[in-house]
N, C-alpha and C positions, 0 to 999 in steps of 0.2 A: 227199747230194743237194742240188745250190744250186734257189733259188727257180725260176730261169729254166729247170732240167729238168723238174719235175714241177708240182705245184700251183700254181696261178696266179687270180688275183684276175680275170680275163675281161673287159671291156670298160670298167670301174669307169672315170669320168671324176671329178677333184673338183669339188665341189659351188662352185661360184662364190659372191658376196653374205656376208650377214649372218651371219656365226659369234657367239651367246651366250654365253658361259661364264657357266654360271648360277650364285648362289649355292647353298650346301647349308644346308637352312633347318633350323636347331637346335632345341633348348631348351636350358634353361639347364646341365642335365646332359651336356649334347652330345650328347644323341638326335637320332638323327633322325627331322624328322616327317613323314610317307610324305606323310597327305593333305594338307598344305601344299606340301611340296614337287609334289605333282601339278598343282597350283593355278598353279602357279607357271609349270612345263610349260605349262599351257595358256596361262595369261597371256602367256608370248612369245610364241609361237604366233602369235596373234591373228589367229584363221582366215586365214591364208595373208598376212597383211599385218605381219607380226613378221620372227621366223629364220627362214634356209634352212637353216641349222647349229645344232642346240643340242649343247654342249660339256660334257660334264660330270665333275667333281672335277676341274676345273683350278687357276691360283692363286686367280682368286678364288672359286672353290670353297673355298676349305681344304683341299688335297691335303694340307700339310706339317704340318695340326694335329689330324689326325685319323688312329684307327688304321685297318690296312688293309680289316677287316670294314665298318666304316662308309664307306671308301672304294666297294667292291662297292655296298652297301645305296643308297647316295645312286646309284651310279650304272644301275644295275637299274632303279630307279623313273623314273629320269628317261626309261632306254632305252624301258621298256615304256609310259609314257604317251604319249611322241612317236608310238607306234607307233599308239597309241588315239586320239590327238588331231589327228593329217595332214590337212590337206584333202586331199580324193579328189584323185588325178590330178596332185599339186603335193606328195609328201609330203616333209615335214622330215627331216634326217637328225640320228640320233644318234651323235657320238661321244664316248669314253670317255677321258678322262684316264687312262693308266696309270703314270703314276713314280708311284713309290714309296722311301724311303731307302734300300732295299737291291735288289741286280740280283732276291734271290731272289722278294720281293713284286711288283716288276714284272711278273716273269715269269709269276705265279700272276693277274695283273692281265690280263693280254693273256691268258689263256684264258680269265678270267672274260668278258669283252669278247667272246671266240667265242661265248663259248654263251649270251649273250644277244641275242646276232642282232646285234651294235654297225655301225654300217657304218661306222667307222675307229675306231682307234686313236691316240690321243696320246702322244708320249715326250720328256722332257726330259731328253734323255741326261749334260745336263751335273750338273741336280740330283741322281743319284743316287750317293748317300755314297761307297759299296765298287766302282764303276764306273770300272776305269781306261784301257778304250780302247774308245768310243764306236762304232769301225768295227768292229769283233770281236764285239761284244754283238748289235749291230741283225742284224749279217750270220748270227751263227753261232747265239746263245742263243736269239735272237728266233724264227731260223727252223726252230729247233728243234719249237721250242713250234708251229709251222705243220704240221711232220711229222708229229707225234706225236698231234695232233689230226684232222689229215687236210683241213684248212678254214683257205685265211686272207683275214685282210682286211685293208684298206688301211691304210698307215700314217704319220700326219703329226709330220713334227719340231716341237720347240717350243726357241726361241732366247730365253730371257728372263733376262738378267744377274741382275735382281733374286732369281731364285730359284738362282744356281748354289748348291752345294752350297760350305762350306770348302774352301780351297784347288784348284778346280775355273778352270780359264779362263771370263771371261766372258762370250763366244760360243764357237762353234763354227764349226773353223778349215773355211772355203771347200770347201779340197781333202778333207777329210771328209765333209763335205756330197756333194759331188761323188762320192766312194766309196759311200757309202747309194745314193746316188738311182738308180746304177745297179741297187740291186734290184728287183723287179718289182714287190712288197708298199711301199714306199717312193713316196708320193704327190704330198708338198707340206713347206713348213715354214712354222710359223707363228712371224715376228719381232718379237719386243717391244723395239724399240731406236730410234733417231734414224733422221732420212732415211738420213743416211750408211750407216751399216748394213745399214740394208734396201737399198740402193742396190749394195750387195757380193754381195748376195744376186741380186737382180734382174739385174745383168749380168752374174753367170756362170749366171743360168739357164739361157741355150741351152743350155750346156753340160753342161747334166745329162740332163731329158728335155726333149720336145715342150714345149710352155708348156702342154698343157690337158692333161699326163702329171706334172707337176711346178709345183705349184702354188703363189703365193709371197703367205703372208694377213698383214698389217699387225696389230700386235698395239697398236698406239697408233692408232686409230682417227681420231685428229683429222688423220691428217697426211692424209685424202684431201682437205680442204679445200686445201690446199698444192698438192698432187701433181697432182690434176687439176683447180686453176685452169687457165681458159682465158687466151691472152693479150693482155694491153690495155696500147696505149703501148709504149714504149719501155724503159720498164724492168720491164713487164711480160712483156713477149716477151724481154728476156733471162732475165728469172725463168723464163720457161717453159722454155726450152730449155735449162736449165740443169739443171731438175726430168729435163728428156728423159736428160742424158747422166748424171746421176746414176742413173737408172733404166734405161738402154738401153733406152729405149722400152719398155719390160717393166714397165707399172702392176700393183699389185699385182690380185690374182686377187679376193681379197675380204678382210673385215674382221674382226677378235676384238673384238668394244668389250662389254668390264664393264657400262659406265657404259650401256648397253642393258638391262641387266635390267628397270630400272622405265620404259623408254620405249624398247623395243621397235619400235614403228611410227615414230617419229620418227630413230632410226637408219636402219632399212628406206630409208624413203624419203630421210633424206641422203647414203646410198650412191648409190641408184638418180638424181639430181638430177647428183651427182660425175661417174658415168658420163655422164651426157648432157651435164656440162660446161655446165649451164643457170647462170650468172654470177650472178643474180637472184636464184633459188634457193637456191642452197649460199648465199648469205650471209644469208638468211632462217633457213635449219637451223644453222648455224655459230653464228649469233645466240646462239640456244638451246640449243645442246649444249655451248657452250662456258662457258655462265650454270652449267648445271649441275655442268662441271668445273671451276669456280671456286668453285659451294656447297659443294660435296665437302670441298675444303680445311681439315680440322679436325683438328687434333691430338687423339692422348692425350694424358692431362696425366699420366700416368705417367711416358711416356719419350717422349713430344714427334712419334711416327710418325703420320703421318697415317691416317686411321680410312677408309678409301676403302669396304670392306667393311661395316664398320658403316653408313655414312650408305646402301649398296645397299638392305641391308636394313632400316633408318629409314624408306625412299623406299616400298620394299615394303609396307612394313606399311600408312603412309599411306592407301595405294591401299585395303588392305581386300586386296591377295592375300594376304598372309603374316601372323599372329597374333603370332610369336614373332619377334622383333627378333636374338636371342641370337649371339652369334662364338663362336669356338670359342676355347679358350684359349691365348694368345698373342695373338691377333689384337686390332691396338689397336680401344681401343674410346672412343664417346661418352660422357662425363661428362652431368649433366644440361643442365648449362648449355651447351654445344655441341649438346645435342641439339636441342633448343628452337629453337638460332641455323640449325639444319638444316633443321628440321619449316620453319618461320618462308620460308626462303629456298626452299624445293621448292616452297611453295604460291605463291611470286611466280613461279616460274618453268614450273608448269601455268598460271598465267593469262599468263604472253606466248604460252607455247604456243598456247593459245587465241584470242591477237589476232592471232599471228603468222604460224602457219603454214596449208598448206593444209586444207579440212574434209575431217575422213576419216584423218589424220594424226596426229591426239594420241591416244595409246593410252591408252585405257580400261579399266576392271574392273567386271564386274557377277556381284556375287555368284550371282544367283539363274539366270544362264546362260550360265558361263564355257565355254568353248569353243563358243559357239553365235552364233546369227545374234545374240544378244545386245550383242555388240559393234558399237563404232558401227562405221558403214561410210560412205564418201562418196560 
């Protein structure tokens, strides 16, 4: 039975704005810790002025360092506190990371995802090991798993070269894209790559579904500062129209930014600024967002990788959401003396926050009434 005969997803539009991929908050053993990670939940949140998306066991989750019980575990808790923590009438949605190294975990993945209510699933067809044809799996394995369950739900691709698998291509070729998206369960893809790329994506999108049937989320977050600058001069307006015919008019649908865990509300609204194309604006948030992907910048002194992960949860802790700093193993990490040079650089860049941008806008933490009117509001 193909998707398009029986079972069917019903009116599902995706969710537009702010996608989080949260981190998965450890110990030092690689537990996971539920009531941190809840905290955590709610701190993006940030009663309706954080995500509209929270994404969980993605990369910077630690999908690839973590085994598959802890993959479920991290992403259960996440599902279930979204569900506790929505503003009435505006709730957030949870989706679930499903790769896994092997098709067979996947697959055990996306049922886990059914039965906890997920309202999408994620797949990065490319990172998984034993996966040798990308359009045969989504189409046949996947909707197996829908059959057999009797219930499915929406499903978003993930494009991110950094995580393919050995010997796997770096993207994912156009006209395969094109064969998924015509299934009904198949919603949107999420791309972690240069304009160009995403720009591959975006202008075969008609060609897939509707634009609000097929939806195209920017995995590099900074390029909506680019994308939708407004245009000023003469070499501004050819920049602009140049952004147009790289994107066929097709801006992305919403954003995946990491670098949102610990500032939340400060993404929110340099999405929402993007959109309006307020010139002003975005170079006020850009200010800012981009100070802090410039602190981030800190090697392991192991093997030289940059510790992006680490300095999340550095940031985290900071704040008072998170207790335990901890990566998962592999995952580079801060030595002391780069921590230090992090802590140091985060606390410069809450205080521009504070000079710079609008009131209402720097995301907060308050122990003693996290997901509540506790949080500042403007």
């Amino acid at each position: 039975m193909n998707s398009s005969d029986g079972i069917r997803i019903g009116n599902y539009m995706p969710r537009p704005g702010l996608s989080i991929p949260l981190v998965t908050v450890l110990d030092d053993s690689g537990r996971v810790l539920e009531d941190e990670q809840r905290r955590l939940v709610r701190f993006s949140i940030q009663n309706g002025r954080g995500a509209d998306v929270l994404f969980a066991v993605g990369t910077t989750g630690e999908w690839d360092r973590m085994d598959n019980p802890r993959r479920q575990q991290a992403a259960g808790i996440i599902t279930d506190e979204c569900r506790r923590c929505s503003p009435p009438g505006n709730p957030v949605e949870a989706w679930i990371g499903i790769t896994a190294h092997t098709c067979a975990e996947t697959l055990e993945n996306l049922e886990f995802a059914i039965s906890v209510n997920a309202d999408a699933a994620v797949i990065a067809p490319l990172s998984i090991r034993d996966l040798d044809d990308p359009v045969k799996f989504v189409r046949t394995e996947m909707n197996g798993v829908f059959e057999r369950v009797g219930r499915m739900i929406p499903v978003f691709l993930y494009d991110n070269a950094d995580i393919a698998a050995p010997g796997k291509p770096e993207h994912l070729r156009t006209a395969d894209v094109k064969e998924m998206s015509r299934l009904d369960y198949i919603r949107g893809i999420k791309v972690t790559a240069s304009k160009a790329v995403l720009g591959n994506y975006t202008r075969a999108a008609s060609h897939f579904k509707l634009a609000h049937e097929f939806a195209i989320y920017a995995g590099n977050p900074h390029l909506i500062f680019d994308l939708f600058e407004p245009p000023h001069g003469i070499a501004g307006t050819v920049h602009h129209y140049w952004n147009r015919y790289l994107t066929q008019h097709s801006l992305p649908y919403g954003i995946v930014a990491g670098p949102a865990n610990p500032m939340p509300r400060e993404w929110r609204r340099a999405w929402e600024v993007c959109r309006a194309q307020d010139a002003a604006m975005m170079r006020r948030y850009q200010t800012v967002l981009d100070a802090y992907s410039d602190a981030s910048v800190l090697a392991d002194p192991r093997d030289g990788r940059i510790a992006t992960i680490a300095c999340l949860k550095t940031a985290l802790k900071q704040l008072g959401v998170i207790e335990s700093d901890a990566v998962a193993p592999d995952t580079p990490v801060l030595d002391k003396t780069n921590r230090d040079v992090f802590i140091r650089r985060f606390a410069d860049i809450r205080a521009m926050c504070a000079s710079t941008l609008e009131t209402g806008w720097m995301s907060e933490y308050d122990a003693s009434g996290v997901g509540s009117s506790a949080f500042q509001h403007g």
